[in-house]
N, C-alpha and C positions, 0 to 999 in steps of 0.2 A: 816053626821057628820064628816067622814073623810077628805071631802072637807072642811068644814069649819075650820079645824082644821089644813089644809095644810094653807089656807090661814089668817089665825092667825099667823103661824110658818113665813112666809113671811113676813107679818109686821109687824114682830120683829126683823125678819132679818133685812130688809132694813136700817132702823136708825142704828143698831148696825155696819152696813160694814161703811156706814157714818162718824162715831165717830174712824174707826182704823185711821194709819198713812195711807200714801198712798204708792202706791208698787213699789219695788226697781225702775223702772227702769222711774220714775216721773219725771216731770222739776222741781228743787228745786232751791229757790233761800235765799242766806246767807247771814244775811244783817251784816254790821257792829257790833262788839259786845259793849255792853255799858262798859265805865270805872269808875263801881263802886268805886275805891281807892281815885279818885279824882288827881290823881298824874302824871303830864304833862312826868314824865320819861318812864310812862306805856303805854304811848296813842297808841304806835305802834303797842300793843296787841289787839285793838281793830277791827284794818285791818287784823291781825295777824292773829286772831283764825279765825278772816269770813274768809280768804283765806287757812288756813288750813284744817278745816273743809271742805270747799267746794270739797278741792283737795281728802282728804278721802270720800268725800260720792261719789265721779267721779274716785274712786278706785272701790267702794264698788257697783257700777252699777248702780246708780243713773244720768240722766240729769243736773248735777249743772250748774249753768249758772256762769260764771265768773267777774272778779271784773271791767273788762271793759262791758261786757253787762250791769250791772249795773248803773257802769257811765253814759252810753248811755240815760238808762232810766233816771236815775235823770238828766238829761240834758232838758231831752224833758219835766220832767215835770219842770223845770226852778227849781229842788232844789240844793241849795250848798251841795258839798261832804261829808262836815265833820258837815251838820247839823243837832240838834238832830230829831228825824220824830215822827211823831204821830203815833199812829197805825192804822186809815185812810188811813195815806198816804205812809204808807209801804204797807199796802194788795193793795194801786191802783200801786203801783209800781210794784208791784208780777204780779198782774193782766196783766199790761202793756208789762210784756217780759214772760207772757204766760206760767208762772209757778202755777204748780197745789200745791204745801207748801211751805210759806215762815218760816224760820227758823231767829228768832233773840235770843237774848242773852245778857250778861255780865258780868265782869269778874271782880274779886276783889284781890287784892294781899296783903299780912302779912308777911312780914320780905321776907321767905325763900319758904312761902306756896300762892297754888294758889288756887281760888274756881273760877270755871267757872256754869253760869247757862244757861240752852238753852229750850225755848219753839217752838216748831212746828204749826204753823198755815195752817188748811186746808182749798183755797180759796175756794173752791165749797161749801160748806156749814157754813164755818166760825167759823171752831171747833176749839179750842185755846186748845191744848194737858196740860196735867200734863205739870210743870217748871222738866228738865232733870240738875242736879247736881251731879260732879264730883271733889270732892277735893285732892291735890295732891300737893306733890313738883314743886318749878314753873322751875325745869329742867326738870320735865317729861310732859312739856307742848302738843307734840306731842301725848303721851299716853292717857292722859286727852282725849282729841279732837279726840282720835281715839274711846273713851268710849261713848262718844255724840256721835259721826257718825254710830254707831251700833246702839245705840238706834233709832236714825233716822230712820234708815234702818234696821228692824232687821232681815228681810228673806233673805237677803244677804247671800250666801254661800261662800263669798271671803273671806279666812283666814285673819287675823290679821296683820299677818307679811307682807302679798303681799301689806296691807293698806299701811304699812306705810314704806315700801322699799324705795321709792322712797324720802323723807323726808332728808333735808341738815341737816347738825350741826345747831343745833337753833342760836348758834351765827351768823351764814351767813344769817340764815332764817332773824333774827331779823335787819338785814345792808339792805336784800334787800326789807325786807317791808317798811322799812324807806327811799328807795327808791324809792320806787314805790309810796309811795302817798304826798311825796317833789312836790311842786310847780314849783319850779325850777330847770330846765334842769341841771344846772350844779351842783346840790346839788346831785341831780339825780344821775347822774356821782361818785362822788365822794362814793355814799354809795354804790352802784352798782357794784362797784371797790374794796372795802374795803369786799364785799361780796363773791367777787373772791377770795380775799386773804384770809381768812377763809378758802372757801372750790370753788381750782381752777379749780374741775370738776362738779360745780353747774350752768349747763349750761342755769338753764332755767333765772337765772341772768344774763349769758351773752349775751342772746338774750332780755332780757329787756334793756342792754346796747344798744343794735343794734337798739336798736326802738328809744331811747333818741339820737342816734348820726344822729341815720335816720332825725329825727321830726328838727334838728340843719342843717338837710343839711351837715353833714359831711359826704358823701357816700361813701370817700376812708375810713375811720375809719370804719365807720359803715361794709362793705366788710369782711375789715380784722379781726373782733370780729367776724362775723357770721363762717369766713373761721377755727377761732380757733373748733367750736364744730367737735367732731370725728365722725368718718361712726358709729361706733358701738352705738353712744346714741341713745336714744331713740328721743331726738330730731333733728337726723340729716337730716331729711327729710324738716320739715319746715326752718333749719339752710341754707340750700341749698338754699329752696325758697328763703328766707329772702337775700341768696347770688346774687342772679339772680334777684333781685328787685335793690340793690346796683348798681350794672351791667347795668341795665336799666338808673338808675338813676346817672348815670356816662354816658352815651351816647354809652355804649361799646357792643351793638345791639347784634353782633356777638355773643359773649361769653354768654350775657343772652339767647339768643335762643338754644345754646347748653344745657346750664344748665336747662333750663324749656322743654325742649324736652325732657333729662335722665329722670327727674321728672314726666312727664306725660308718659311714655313711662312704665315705674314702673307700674305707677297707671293714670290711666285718671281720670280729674279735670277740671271743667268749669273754675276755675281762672287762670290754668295756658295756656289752652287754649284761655280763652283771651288776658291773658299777653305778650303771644306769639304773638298773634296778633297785638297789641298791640307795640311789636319792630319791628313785621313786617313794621309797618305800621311809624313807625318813622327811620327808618334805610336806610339811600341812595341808598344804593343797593338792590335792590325786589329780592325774590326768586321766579326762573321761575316756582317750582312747587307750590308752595301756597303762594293765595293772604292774607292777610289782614280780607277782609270779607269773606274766605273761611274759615278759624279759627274762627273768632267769632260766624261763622253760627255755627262751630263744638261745639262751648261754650254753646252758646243758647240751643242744643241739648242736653246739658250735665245738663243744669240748665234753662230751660226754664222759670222759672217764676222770672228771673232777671232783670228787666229793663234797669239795665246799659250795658247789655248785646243785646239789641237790641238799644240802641241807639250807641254804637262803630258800630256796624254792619251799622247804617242808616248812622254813620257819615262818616265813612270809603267808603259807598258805593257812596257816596256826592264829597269825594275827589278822587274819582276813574273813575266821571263822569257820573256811574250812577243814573240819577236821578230819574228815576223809583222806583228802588229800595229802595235809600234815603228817597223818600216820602213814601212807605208802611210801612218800620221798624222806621221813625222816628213817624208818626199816628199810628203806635204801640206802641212805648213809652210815648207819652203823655196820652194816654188810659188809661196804668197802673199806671201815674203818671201824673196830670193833671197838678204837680205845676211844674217839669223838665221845667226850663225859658231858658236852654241852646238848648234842643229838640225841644222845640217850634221855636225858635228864625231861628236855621239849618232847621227846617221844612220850615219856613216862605221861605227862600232866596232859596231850592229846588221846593219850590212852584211857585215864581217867575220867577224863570229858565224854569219852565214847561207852562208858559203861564198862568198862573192862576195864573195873580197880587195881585186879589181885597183880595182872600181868602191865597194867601201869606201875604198880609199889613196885616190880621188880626193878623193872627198869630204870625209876629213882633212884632204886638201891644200887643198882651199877653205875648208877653216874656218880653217887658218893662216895664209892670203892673207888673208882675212876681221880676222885679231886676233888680235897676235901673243903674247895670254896660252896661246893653244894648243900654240905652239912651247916656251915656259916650261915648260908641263904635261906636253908629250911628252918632255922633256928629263928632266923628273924620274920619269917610269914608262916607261923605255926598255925593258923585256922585257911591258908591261902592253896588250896589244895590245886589251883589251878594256875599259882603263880610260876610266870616266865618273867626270867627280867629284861628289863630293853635292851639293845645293842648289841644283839648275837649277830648281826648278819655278818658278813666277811666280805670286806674289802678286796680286790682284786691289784697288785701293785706291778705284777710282770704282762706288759704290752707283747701281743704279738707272738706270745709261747708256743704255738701252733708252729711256727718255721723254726725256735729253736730246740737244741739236743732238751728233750726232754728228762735234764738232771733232778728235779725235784721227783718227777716216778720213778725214777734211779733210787733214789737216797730212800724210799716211801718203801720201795720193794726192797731192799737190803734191812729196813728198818721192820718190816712185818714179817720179814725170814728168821731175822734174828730174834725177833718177839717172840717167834712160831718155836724155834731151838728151843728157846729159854722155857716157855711154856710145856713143851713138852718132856721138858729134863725137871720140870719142879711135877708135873702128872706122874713121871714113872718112878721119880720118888717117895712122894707122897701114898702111893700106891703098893711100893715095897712097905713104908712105915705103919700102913693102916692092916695090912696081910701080916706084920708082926706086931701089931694091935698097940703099937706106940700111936694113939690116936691124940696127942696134944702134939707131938711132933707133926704127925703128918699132918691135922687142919692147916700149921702151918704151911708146909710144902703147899698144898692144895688150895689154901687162900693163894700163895704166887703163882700157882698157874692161871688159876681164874681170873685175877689181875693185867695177867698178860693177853689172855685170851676168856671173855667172858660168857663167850656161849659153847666153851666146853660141856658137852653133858656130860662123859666122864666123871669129869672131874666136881663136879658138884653133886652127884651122885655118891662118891666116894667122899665128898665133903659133908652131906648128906648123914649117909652114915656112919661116917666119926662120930658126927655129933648124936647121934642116936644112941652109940654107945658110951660115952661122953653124962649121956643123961641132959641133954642141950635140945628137947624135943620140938621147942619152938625154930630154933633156927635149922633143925634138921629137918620140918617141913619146908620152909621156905625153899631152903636147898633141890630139895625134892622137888618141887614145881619146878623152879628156874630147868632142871634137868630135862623134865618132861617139855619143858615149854621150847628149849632148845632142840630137844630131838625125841621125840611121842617114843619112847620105847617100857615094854613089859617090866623088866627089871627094876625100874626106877619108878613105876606105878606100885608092883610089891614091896617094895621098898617102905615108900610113901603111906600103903596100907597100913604100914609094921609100925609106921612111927603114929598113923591116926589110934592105931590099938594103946601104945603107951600114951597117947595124949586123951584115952576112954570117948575116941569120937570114933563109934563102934560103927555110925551109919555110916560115915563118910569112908570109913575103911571097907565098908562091904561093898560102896558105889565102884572104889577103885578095883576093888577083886575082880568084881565080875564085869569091868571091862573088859581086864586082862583076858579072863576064861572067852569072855564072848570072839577077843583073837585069839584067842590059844585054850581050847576047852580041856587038852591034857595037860596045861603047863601046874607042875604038883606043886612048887612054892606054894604059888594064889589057892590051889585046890586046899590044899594041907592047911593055910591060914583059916581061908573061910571057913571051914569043917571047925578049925577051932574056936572062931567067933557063934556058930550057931551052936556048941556044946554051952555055950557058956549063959 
């Protein structure tokens, strides 16, 4: 009885932990709040409170993921910024940057008075919390939102006041929200500006400045706004950064190496150890004691599961000469990243360098399926069979990613899942259309799955041979290799054999057979072919 009675107590539990919030220290994500008034003068509270809120529940020891993670996600699923969203397609957006509640809301204003409401949604089970209402003076709008971010949160042990220390005069608050979601750079500017003059120790405004003068290419501007923030803020660590990027982006090598040296030297950082590398690798003069790809090896260590991180490494080691090297970290990059058309592309011409044409040309060829800036590029170095162009390395711009919610592997894995769907809904099409011998239909299919995914060997297999029945015998080889090259199997060597017979390269058909036979001495295809090349 007591046993039964333990596990009754159990599954009662489980549903009821289910139904709480989820605990302090969750990925939340704060979407937009709605503007119930109706009144185009208010709309800025709408960004307003989501980025308020966000920054209190990221006091209060919460994961909030920020208004540019956000972006990001609504980018990849193609929605506009300011459009209204279903609730669908907000919990797949939560889902997408890997948050366990999303948090929306809306917000109504009367004269003088503000009513804000906020519901919590928990993705794992799809529990949609009590509506949280807090009405108040719409000067004590930080107070408000600090009432919501507790309820949010409520096993928070962070005082009240620590919440909201950090919080500008809401009139600066309200210049640089209007700034921040402005279209236009130079609106940007001007509210960004006006936000300063409010309150000229609101720095996290003056580094939104830096970004708007960055993204304009004004890098001496841009410099001199990061140079303004003091040692004692709390943002003067990334203000540095952001100053050492300037530096880079000015050509002034020297000085950004000094200043991302203090910087890691503080605290060690995969970004600014690539960054490093990074001017190493663009600055005239080398430094006798570290190369280039001795830094970004040091990065990779720092943040191993980066991919841009090992292609500076493959790329640098490419321009360094080594191409040993070159070839292992850049077929490391394409691994973790099969669509990278610029990895491919440096693989291909490392490849070629190495003696190994056929399986370099391939590799070109998928970087120009990939982006067709490739084909532009081979047009203009037609005799340059080893040409790479300068500037491929990658910049490093988020400080310090190691302590936060790792949202861009969020968005990367939601993005190769759904690449992965796609890719295999255009294979098992293409696949039905080639077995009902619609073979201009399915190359289509089959070219979009290889697009999405390019070292399918299915699928280029069965692209393969379309085009063999097709009568497309050149490209039906190619196919054939890329197939074998991505996964050595039988089928796609006989195959390949069928297509050297229609192309009369009778030896090269017979090298393929009798590999096959030498793994598989009954396999009858190869037996039955070869039999019929030695009749002949």
């Amino acid at each position: 009885m007591k046993t039964l009675a333990l596990l009754m107590l159990l599954a009662l539990a489980a549903p009821a932990r289910a139904q709480q919030l989820v605990s302090v220290g969750a990925r939340q994500l704060v979407m937009p709040f709605e503007n119930a008034t109706r009144e185009p003068r208010f709309n800025w509270l709408a960004e307003g409170a989501a980025s308020a809120l966000t920054d209190d529940l990221i006091a209060l020891g919460a994961q909030a993921l920020s208004r540019d993670d956000r972006l990001r996600a609504f980018e990849h699923l193609r929605v506009p910024p300011a459009a209204t969203l279903s609730e669908a397609t907000i919990v797949r957006i939560g889902q997408i940057v890997g948050a366990e509640q999303v948090v929306t809301g809306s917000f109504a204003v009367d004269g003088t008075s503000l009513t804000i409401r906020a519901r919590p949604i928990r993705l794992d089970t799809g529990r949609r919390f009590p509506e949280i209402v807090e009405m108040g003076a719409l000067n004590d709008f930080f107070a408000l939102l600090a009432n919501v971010a507790r309820r949010v949160v409520p096993d928070s042990t962070v005082s009240t006041s620590a919440m909201e220390s950090t919080h500008p005069p809401l009139s600066a608050f309200e210049q640089f929200v209007k700034g921040s979601v402005a279209e236009n750079p130079a609106t940007q500017a001007i509210f960004l500006k006006e936000a300063l003059r409010y309150a000229p120790d609101y720095h996290r405004a003056r580094l939104a400045l830096w970004n708007v003068y960055t993204e304009q290419g004004n890098h001496k501007q841009a410099l001199d706004i990061a140079r303004q923030v003091p040692v004692e803020s709390p943002l003067s660590r990334q203000a540095r950064f952001d100053a050492a990027l300037s530096l880079l982006n000015l050509g002034r090598h020297t000085e950004a190496i000094d200043g991302l040296t203090v910087l890691n030297r503080e605290k060690r950082d995969a970004a600014l150890l690539n960054d490093l590398g990074v001017a190493q690798l663009r600055r005239t003069v080398k430094s006798p004691d570290t190369s280039a790809a001795d830094l970004f090896t040091q990065a990779m260590a720092a943040n191993p599961s980066d991919p841009d991180l090992t292609f500076n490494l493959g790329y640098a080691s490419w321009l360094a000469h080594d191409t040993l090297s070159a070839v292992t970290w850049l077929r490391e990059t394409v691994r973790r990243n099969p669509a990278d058309d610029a990895a491919h592309w440096v693989l291909g011409v490392a490849l070629q360098a190495s003696a190994n044409a056929a399986e370099g040309q391939r590799e070109k060829d998928l970087a120009k399926r990939l982006a067709s800036k490739w084909v532009d590029f081979e047009k203009k170095q037609p005799a340059a069979t080893a040409a790479v162009p300068p500037g491929l390395e990658r910049v490093k711009t988020d400080l310090d990613a190691a302590g936060m919610p790792r949202m861009d592997d969020a968005i990367a894995a939601a993005e190769q899942r759904d690449q992965r769907e796609a890719a295999v809904f255009h294979l098992e099409s293409g696949r039905r259309l080639y077995q009902a011998q619609r073979d201009a239909e399915a190359i289509n299919e089959l070219r979009r799955a290889i697009y999405l995914s390019p070292y399918d060997r299915e699928a280029h297999l069965l692209l393969g041979r379309a085009y063999l029945r097709e009568g497309q015998i050149a490209d039906a080889i190619d196919e054939l290799k890329i197939s074998i090259w991505s996964d050595d199997q039988t089928d796609a060597r006989v195959a390949l054999a069928e297509a050297y017979v229609q192309a009369k390269n009778v030896e090269a058909a017979r090298l393929e057979l009798q590999t096959v036979l030498t793994r598989e001495p009954s396999n009858p295809a190869a037996r039955s072919l070869l039999e019929k090349i030695e009749t002949h």
